[in-house]
N, C-alpha and C positions, 0 to 999 in steps of 0.2 A: 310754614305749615307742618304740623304735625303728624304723619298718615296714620289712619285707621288700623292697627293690625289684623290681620285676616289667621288665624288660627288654627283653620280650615287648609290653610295652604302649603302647610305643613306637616299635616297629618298624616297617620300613618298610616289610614286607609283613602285618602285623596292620593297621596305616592302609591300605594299600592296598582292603583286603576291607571297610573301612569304607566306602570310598566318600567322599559329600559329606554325612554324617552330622554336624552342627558339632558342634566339641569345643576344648575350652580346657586351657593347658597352664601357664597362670600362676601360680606358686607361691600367691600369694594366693589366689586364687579356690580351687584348689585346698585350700587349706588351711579354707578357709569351706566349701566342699561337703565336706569330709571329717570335717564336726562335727556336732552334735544339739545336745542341752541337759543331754548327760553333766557338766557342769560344776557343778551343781544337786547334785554327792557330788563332796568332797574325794578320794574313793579312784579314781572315775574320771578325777575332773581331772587327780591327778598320774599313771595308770596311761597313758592313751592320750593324754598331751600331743604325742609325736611323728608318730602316726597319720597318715598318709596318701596318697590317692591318685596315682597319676604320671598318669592323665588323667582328665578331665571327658568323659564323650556325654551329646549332649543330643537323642536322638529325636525325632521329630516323628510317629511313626507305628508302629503294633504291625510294620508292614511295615521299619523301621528297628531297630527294639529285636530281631526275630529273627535279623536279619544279624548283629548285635552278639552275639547267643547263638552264634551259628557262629562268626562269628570267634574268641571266648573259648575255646568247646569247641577250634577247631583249635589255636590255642597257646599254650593254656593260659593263658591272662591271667585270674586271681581279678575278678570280677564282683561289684560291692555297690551295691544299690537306691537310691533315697533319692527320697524323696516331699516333703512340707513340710519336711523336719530339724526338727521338732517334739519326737523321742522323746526319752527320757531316761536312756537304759541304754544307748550306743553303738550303739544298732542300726545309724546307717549308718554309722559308725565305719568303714575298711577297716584292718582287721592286718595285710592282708598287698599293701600297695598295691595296683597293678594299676587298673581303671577303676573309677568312682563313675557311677555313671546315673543322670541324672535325670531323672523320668517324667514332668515338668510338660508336657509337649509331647503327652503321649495323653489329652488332656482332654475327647473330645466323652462326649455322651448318646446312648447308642445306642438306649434306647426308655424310654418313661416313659407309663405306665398307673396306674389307679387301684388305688392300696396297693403298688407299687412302680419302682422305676429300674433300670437299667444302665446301665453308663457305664464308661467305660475307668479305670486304674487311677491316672493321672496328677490326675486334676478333682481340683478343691479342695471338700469338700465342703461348704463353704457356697456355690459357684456351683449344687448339686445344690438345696438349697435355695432359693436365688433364682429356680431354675427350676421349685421342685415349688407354689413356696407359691399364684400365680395361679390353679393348679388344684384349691386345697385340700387342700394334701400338703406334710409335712415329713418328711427322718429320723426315723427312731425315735431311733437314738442316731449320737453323733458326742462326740469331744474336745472340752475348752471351750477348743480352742486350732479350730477348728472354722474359721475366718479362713484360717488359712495350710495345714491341714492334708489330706493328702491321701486318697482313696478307700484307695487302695493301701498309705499309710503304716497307715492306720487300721487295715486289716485285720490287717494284717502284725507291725506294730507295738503296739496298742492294746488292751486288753481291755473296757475298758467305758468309761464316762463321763456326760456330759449324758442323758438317757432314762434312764436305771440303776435309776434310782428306780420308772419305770412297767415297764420291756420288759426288766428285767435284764441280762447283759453278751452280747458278740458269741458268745462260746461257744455259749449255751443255743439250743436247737433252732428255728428258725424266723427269728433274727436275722440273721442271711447263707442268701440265698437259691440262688444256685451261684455259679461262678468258673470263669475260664478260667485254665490256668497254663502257661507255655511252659518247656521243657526245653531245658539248656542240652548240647547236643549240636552234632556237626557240622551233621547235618541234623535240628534241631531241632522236636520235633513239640507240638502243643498239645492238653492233656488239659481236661478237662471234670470239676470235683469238684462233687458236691451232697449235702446232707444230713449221716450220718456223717463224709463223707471232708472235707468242711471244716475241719476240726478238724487235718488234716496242714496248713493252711496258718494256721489264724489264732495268732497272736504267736509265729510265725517267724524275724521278724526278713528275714524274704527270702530263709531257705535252703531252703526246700522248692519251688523252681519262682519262674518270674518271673511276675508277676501281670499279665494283660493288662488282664480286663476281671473285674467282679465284678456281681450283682444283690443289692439289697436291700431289706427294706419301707420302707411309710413309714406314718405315721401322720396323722393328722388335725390340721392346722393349726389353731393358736390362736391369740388374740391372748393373750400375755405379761403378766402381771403380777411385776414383779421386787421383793421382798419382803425387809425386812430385821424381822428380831424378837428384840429383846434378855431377859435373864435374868439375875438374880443370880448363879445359878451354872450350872456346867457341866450338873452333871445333869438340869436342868429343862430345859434347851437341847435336850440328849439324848433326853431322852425326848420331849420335843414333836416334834421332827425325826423320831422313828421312829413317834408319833402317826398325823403328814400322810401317812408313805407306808404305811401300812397300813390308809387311808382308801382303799377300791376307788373310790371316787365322787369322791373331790379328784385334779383331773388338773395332773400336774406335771411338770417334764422335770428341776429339780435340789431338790432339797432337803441340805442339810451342816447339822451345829452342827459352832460350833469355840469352842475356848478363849479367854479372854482372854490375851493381849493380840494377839490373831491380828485384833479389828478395829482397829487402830492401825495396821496395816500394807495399811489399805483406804483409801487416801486419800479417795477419793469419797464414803464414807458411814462415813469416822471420827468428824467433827464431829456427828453424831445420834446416835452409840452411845453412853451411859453409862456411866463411868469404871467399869474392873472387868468390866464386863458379857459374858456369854457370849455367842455369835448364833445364830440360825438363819436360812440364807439361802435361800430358797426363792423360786422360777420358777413359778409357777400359773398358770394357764390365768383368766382375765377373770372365768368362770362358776363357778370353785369359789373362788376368794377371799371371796367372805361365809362360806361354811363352814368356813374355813381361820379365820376372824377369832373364829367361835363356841365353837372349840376355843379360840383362846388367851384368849378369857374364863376357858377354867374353870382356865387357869395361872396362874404370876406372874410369864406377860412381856407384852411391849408391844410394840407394833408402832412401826420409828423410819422404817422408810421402806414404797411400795407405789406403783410407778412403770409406766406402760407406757412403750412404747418411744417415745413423742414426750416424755415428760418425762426419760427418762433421757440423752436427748440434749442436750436443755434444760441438765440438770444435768454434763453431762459422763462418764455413769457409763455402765458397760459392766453387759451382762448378768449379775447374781449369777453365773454359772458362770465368768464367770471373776474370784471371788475363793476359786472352790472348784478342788476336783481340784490338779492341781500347777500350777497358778496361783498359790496360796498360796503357795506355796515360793519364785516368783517375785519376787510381790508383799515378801514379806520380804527378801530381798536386797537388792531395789532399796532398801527401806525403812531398812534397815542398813549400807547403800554397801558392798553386792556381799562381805560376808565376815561371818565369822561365827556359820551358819547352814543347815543342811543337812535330811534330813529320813529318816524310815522308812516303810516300808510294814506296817503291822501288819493281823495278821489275830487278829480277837477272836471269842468264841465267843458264838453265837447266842440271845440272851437274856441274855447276862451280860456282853455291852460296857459296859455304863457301870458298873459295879460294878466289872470289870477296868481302864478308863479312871482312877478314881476312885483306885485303888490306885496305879497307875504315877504319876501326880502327885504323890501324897502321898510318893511314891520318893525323884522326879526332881523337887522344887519348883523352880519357875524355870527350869527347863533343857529342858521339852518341852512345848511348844501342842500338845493333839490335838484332831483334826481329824477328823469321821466325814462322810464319804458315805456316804447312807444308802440300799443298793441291796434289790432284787427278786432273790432267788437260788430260781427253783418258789415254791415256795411260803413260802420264809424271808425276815423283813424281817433285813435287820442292815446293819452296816457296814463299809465297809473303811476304814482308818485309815492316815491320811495327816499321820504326826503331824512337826511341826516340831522340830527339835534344834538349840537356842541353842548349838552349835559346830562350828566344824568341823576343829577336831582331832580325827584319826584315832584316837589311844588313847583318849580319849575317848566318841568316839562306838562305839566297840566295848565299850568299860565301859559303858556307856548301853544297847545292845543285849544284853549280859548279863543287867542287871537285866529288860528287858522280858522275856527267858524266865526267869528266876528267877521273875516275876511268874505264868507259864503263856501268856504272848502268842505269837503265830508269828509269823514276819518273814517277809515275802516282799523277798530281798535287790534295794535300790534302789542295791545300791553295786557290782556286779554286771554283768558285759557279753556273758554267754552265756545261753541260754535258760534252760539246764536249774537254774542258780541262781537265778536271778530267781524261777521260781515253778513250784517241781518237780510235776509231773503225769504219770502213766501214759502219757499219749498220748507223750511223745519217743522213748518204741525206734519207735514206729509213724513217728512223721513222719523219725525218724532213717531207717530202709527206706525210708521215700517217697524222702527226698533222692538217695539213691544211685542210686533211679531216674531220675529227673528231671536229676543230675547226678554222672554218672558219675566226674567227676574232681576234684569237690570244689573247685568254684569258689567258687559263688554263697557272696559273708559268710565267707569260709574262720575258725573258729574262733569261733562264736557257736552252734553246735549240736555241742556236746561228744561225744555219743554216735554222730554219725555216722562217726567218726573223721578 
């Protein structure tokens, strides 16, 4: 892809209205803040290689980032977010040049009480953490990219992750507590969404409003137990995985099984896993780990590792969650020297994931590790399917994603860089009307919310 250049975004009365906002113009740099980890699908790789922005702002202030909305609104310069560059579907991609913002600079905590935060849309939200934990308070949920990843990104960008298991995804009622979001207009005003109207902004992508500040709960801090549990096979994996999280009293932030040979591509706790073997990798809280271990008595797996966080250090090892979620997909990469390897979002039906799982193997032998996060949807246990695809050739992996619907699976497209593909839902005419409020000339992300026009 080609990007549009934007001429406006350069100019010398658009920098003027900037002020002493610092901003970078360096091709490189430029080219590094104009990327995510769309890299992770051959079809965005090759789709938005050319992508990108003609400046960098870099805020320091919600008092900074609204001058930047004025200036955009007066002429016309396409406006695109970017939080950690964490996501994985071009969210902060720019199509259509023009400036890339980056909100790392609106990082304070604006208040932090017990069972929840606010905080501006730039924090990283394991700094939120660092700050809640002294008072007996962590997120509910967050990415297992959680390190780099921001308030803002998450929202914007993320649908669930780490927590998923206990507090289900950011959608569901009570997980985002309200937001501020500013309009990109001349004289830009700032709206207040809570409740219902949340839903206009989360996995957005950053066209519905610029996100200043947001609140969210937090849950009750634990000490960690990081948890590795092998199986002969898949389904035992499977099922013990949806076992733990339909245990109301076993309190956990990740629970995955995944395929073999998906632990060969875990350096850290490859050497314990037995050859063949399935996993399940599970994050439990110090006080439900004997009951976690009673359960897998009456299985036929084994427990190869059970670490807190002073031995995982010891050992070298990162939290399970990050060999789960699209960590995975990473981890295999690196594992495979960066090619030949991509991955699907599969959406499997309620009760009948591992029977559907079971079938697609038997398809595709050799050719797809799956991979279940095992979330909280009200009151449904199941999973979402994060399954690995040994190619990444394109004809290929669309022959591949054939059979998964021939099988009855649903794909939610990971190869994809507008919303409304990625994971079609009713709310886009609604967020689509919000945006045209909020952005009258169709700046913000131009071309990642198809139905706005």
């Amino acid at each position: 892809m080609d990007t549009p250049r934007s001429p406006a975004a350069r100019s010398a009365a658009f920098l003027a209205e900037l002020g002493d906002i610092p901003r970078a113009e360096d091709p490189a740099l430029l080219r590094q803040k104009s990327r995510d980890f769309h890299w992770f699908s051959p079809v965005l790789k090759q789709a938005l290689e050319g992508a990108r922005a003609d400046l960098l702002l870099l805020p320091r202030s919600a008092e900074e980032l609204e001058r930047i909305a004025s200036a955009c609104a007066r002429h016309r310069v396409p406006l695109t977010l970017r939080g950690g560059g964490t996501g994985n579907y071009g969210q902060c991609v720019p199509l259509s040049g023009g400036v890339v913002v980056e909100t790392a600079g609106l990082e304070r905590i604006l208040s932090l009480r017990p069972g929840a935060v606010r905080a501006e849309a730039g924090i990283r939200l394991q700094a939120i953490n660092d700050a809640a934990r002294p008072q007996g308070w962590e997120l509910r949920l967050y990415p297992s990219t959680v390190r780099s990843s921001s308030l803002g990104g998450f929202l914007a960008g993320g649908a669930g992750g780490v927590g998923s298991c206990m507090w289900g995804i950011l959608a569901q009622p009570g997980n985002v507590l309200s937001a501020t979001v500013l309009t990109v207009e001349e004289t830009p005003r700032r709206i207040e969404l809570a409740g219902p109207e949340l839903r206009l902004l989360l996995h957005g992508y950053g066209t519905t409003g610029i996100l200043l500040e947001a609140e969210v709960p937090l849950a009750a801090a634990h000490q960690w137990i990081e948890c590795v549990f092998a199986f002969p096979r898949f389904a035992e994996a499977a099922r013990f995985g949806r076992t733990l999280v339909e245990q109301n009293g076993i309190v956990k932030r990740e629970v995955a099984s995944i395929a073999w040979p998906g632990a060969t591509h875990f350096r850290p706790i490859a050497e314990v896993v037995p050859e063949g073997a399935a996993l399940v990798l599970a994050s439990l809280a110090d006080i439900s780990v004997p009951a976690a271990r009673a359960l897998l008595a009456e299985t036929g797996g084994e427990e190869c590792l059970a670490l807190d966080a002073a031995a995982c250090a010891a050992r070298g090892m990162p939290p399970v969650y990050e060999f789960g979620w699209n960590h995975a997909t990473l981890s295999a990469l690196r594992a495979r020297g960066g090619r030949g390897v991509t991955y699907l979002q599969v959406g499997l039906p309620p009760g009948g994931e591992i029977a559907m799982i079971e079938a697609i193997m038997a398809a595709l032998p050799g050719e797809v590790v799956p991979q279940c996060e095992w979330v909280r949807l009200g009151a449904t246990v199941t999973c979402f399917g994060l399954h690995l695809v040994m190619t990444d050739s394109i004809p290929r992996l669309r022959e591949i994603e054939a059979v998964y619907r021939s099988l009855g699976a649903t794909l939610k497209d990971a190869h994809a860089w507008d919303v409304e593909h990625g994971d079609p839902q009713p709310v886009h005419a609604e967020m689509a009307a919000f945006r045209r409020r909020v952005d009258p000339f169709g700046l913000l992300n131009p071309g990642k919310l198809l139905s706005a026009g």
